[in-house]
N, C-alpha and C positions, 0 to 999 in steps of 0.2 A: 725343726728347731728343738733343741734340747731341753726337757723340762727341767724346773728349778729345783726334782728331787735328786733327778740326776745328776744334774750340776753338784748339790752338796753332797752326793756319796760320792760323787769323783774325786772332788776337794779331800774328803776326808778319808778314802783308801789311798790316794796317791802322798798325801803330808801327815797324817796321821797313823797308817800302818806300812807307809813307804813298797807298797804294793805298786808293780810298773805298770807303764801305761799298755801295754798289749795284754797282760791279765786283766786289768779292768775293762777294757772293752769285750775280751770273753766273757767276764763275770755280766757284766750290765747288757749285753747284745747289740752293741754299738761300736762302729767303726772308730780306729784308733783317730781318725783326722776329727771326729766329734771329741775325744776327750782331751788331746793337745789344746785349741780352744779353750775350752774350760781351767783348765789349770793354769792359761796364759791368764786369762780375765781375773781381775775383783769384785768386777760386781755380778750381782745374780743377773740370769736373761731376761732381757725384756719380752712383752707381750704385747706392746703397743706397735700398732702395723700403720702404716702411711695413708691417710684417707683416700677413699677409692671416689672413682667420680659416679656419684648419684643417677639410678636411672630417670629421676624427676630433674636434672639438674637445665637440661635443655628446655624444661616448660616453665622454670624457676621462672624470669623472668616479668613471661604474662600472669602467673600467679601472686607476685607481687604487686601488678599492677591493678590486677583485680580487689587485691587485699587493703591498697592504699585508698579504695573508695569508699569500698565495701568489706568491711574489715570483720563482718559476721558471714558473710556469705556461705550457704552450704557447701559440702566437699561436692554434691552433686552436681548443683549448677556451677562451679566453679570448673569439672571436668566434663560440663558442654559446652562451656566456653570458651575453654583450651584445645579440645579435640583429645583427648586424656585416651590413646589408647590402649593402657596395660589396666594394670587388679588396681580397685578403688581400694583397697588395704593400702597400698604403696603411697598413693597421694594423701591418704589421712592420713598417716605417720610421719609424710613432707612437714603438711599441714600443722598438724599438733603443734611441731617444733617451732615455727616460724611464725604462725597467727599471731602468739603472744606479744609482738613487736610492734602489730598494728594496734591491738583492743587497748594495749595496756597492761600497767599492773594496778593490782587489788589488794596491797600489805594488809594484815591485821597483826595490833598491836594485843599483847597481852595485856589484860583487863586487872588491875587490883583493887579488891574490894574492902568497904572499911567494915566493921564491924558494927553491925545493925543494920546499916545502910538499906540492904536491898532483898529481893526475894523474885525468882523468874517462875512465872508461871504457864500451867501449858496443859490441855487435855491429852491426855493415852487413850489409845481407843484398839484394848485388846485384841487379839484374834483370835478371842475363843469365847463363844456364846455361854451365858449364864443361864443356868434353872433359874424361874422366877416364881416357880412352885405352882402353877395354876397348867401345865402342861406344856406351857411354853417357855421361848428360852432368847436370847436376843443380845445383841452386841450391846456392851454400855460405856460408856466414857467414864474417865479416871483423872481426878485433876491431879497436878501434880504438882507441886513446891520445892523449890529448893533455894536455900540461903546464901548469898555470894561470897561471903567470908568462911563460914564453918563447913560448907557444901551438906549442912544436912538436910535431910529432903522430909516435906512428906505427901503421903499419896493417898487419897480416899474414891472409890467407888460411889459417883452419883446419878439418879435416874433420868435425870435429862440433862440436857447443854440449854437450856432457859437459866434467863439472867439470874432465875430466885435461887436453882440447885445449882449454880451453878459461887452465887455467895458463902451459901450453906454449906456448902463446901470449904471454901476460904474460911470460912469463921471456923468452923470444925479445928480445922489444921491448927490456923494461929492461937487459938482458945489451949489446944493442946500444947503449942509452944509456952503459953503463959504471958508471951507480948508481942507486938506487932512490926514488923521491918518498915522502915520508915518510906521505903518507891516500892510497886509492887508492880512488877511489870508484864504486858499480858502483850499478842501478837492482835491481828485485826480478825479476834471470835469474834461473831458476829455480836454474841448477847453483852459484851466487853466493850466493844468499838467498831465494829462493822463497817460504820458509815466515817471511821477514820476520829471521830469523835468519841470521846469514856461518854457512854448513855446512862442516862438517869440514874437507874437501880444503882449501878458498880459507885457514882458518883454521891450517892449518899450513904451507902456504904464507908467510900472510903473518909467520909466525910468525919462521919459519926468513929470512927477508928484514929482520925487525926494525921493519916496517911494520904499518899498519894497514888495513882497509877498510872503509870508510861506506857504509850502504847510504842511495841518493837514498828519501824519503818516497814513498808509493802515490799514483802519479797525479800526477807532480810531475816531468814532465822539462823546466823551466827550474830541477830544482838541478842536473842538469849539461847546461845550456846548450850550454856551449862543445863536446864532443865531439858534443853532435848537430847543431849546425851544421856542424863536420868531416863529419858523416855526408851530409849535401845538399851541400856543397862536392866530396865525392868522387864525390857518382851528377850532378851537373851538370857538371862538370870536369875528370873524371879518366876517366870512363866512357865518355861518348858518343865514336864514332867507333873503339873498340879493338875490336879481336879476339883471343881468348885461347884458343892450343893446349892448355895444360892449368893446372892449380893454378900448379907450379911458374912457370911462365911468366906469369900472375896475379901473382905474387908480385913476378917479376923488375920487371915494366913499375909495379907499385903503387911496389916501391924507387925506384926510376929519378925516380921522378914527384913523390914524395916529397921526396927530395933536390934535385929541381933545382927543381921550382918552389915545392909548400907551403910550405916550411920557410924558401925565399925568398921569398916572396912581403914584400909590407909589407902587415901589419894596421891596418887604422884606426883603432880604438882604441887602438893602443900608438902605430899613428905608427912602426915598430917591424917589423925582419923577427926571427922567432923563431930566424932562425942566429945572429943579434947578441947577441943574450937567453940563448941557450942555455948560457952559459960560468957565467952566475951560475946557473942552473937547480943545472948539476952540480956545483957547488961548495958549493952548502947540500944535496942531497941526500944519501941515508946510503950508505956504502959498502957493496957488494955482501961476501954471506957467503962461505968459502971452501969451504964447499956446496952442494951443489944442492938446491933445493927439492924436495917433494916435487910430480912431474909425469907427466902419462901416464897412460892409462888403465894400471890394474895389479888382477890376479886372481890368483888361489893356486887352482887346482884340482886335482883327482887325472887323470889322464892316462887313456882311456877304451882301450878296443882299436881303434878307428877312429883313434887317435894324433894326432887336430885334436884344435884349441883354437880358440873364436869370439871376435872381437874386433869389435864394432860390425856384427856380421851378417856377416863375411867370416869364414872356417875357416882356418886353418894349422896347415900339417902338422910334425910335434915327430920327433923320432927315436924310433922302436919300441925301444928297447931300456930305456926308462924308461918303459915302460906300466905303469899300476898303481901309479906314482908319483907326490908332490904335485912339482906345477911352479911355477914363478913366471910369470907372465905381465907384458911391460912394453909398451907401446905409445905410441912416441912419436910426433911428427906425422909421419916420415919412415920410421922401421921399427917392426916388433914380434920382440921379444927373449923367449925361452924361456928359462928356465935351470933347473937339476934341482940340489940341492946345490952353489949357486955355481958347477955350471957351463954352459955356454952347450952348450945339445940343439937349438936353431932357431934364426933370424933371417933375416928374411925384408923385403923393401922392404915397405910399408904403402898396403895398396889402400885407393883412394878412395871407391871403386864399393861395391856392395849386394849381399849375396849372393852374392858369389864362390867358391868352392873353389880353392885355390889349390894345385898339387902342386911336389911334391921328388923328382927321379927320385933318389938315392941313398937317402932314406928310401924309398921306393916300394919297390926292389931289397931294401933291410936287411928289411921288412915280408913280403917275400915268401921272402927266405931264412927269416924265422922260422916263418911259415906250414906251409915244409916238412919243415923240423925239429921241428917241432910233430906235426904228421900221423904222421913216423915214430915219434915216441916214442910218441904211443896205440896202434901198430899192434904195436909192439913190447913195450909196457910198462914199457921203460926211459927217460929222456930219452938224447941224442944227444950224447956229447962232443965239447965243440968247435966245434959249430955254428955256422958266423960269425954273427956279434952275436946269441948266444944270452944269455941275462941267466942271472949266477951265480947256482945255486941258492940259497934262503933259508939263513941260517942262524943256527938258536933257537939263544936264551943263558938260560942262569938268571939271575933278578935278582944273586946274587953273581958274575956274569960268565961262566964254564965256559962251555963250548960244550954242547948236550945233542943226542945223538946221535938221527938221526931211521929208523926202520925202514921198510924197504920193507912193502907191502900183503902179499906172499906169507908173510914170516915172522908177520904176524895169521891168517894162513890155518893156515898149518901147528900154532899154537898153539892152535887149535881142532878142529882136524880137520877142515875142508874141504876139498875137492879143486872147484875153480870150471872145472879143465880135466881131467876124467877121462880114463882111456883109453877109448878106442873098442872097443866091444861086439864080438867076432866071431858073426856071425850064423849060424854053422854051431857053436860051443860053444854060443849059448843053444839 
């Protein structure tokens, strides 16, 4: 068959430089009975050839029948069922064509979003280990935002997927927006919704925010699309080619990168950069409370004689002189805060890392002052006045308040008449 170049150089040496048909088929290297044709015809030649009969066309049949039951069924078992015997290439490529008639269709409708309305949420979970500056180095999760109307995003680096960093993160973000999207939609993370239900933390969270969170349906991530294309835009774009000293610095270049190009970037579908967008975003969203939401991993425990508290597998050390006491534990994504009756026993920067011990030389010192004023008062039987950071003795009250006086051990002694330290025997009287 005659290509469609040749057709139009034929057309146009023969009507255009009145060049004859026997020179043009020398010129081009085609027989003259190819280029009569062409100069009879108008239209250009086609390419479309008469369907040929399929080498799957004879198992067609039983494959249908298979498909009307079983309308997922493997290409494999379906070609031990037929007796299938050419290349399993051929029957998938039947297959592909033809499945979609039994399962169905699955339309999606384009989504338009109003202006404040929403925010999709979703971890990234890089694939390139961070320094965490103690020799080790460790994959970390990345939450990520993005707004349904202006499509601007943001993204922070946090230490764990626990409900508390994993707020602390969302507050970070929205804090940075300056107001809150009014649905804040998350998939089934476990610390989120797990059990198909928004758990406690996110729920007072979103409470104290005056928002809401939707959790995306099971097995359903185009209902938020749009933050998991953020998620591939950031490991193809944002990724390749950096090197990351630690979190913080993570952090700084994801800002950086964020600001200057995502957020400018133009989106195709809007036609539209989301810094443009963004003015309506913050004007329909609700304004931020004059509260802080509830954030951070947080624990209440009783304070041990080792005087650590664990936080995500790392120990910090509390002041020994509130042993024996309940503490508050707060742990935000940058420190972890102790407090004993409002008020502040430790604070400490918040390691990264796994298994840490982390020490306090002035706790250390206080610990070891107690140690020895501890040792003298068994040795003696009295405690030791004054002891630095000795913890003030207890002191019982009766429910009506009084104070009720407490007795040394010897005055039980002597009200029975024991003696637990006799004199010593002379061995020349007995």
């Amino acid at each position: 068959m005659i290509s469609i170049e040749d057709w139009a150089e034929i057309r146009r040496l023969h009507r255009g430089e009145a060049v004859p048909i026997k020179e043009i088929a020398r010129r081009l290297g085609i027989s003259r009975n190819t280029v009569r044709p062409a100069l009879r015809g108008s239209e250009p030649p086609s390419r479309t050839r008469a369907p040929r009969q399929l080498l799957v066309s004879s198992y067609e049949p039983a494959i249908r029948a298979l498909l009307a039951d079983w309308p997922r069924m493997p290409s494999t078992v379906i070609a031990q069922r037929i007796g299938w015997p050419y290349s399993a290439t051929t029957l998938k490529d039947r297959l592909r064509a033809i499945r979609p008639e039994y399962l169905g269709t699955d339309p999606v409708d384009r989504t338009e979003y109003d202006p404040g309305d929403i925010a999709q949420c979703d971890l990234w979970f890089p694939a390139v280990k961070i320094p965490l500056g103690d020799g080790t180095s460790r994959i970390l999760p990345v939450l990520v935002m993005a707004l349904g109307y202006s499509r601007t995003v943001g993204a922070v680096m946090i230490p764990t997927r626990q409900a508390g960093d994993i707020l602390a993160g969302m507050w970070q973000l929205i804090n940075g927006w300056g107001r809150c999207p009014k649905t804040l939609v998350w998939d089934r993370e476990a610390a989120i919704g797990g059990t198909g239900r928004v758990s406690t933390p996110a729920i007072a969270f979103a409470g104290t925010l005056a928002t809401r969170i939707k959790l995306a349906p099971v097995r359903d991530p185009e209902f938020k699309g749009l933050v998991e294309r953020m998620n591939g835009y950031l490991e193809t774009s944002f990724l390749p080619g950096r090197a990351f000293a630690s979190p913080g610095d993570f952090n700084t270049q994801l800002s950086q990168w964020l600001s200057d190009v995502a957020n400018r970037r133009k989106v195709r579908a809007l036609q539209a950069r989301p810094v443009d967008r963004f003015g309506a975003d913050y004007r329909a969203m609700l304004p931020l409370p004059p509260v802080v939401p509830p954030l951070g991993l947080v624990q209440r425990i009783r304070l041990t004689r080792d005087y650590y508290v664990r936080v995500d597998t790392n120990s910090y050390p509390v002041h020994p002189k509130v042993i024996g006491k309940f503490v508050d534990v707060t742990a935000s994504l940058t420190t972890v805060q102790v407090t004993c009756d409002g008020t502040v026993v430790a604070k400490h920067d918040r390691c990264w890392g796994k298994h840490h011990n982390l020490t306090d030389p002035a706790h250390k010192e206080t610990a070891h002052r107690l140690r020895v004023a501890y040792a003298q008062a068994a040795r003696t039987g009295t405690p030791v006045a004054g002891a630095p950071g000795t913890p003030a003795s207890p002191v019982l009250r009766h429910p009506d308040g009084h104070a009720v006086a407490m007795r040394a051990l010897p005055d039980y002694d002597a009200l029975f008449g024991v003696d637990f330290n006799p004199e010593p025997i002379d061995e020349k009287e007995a």
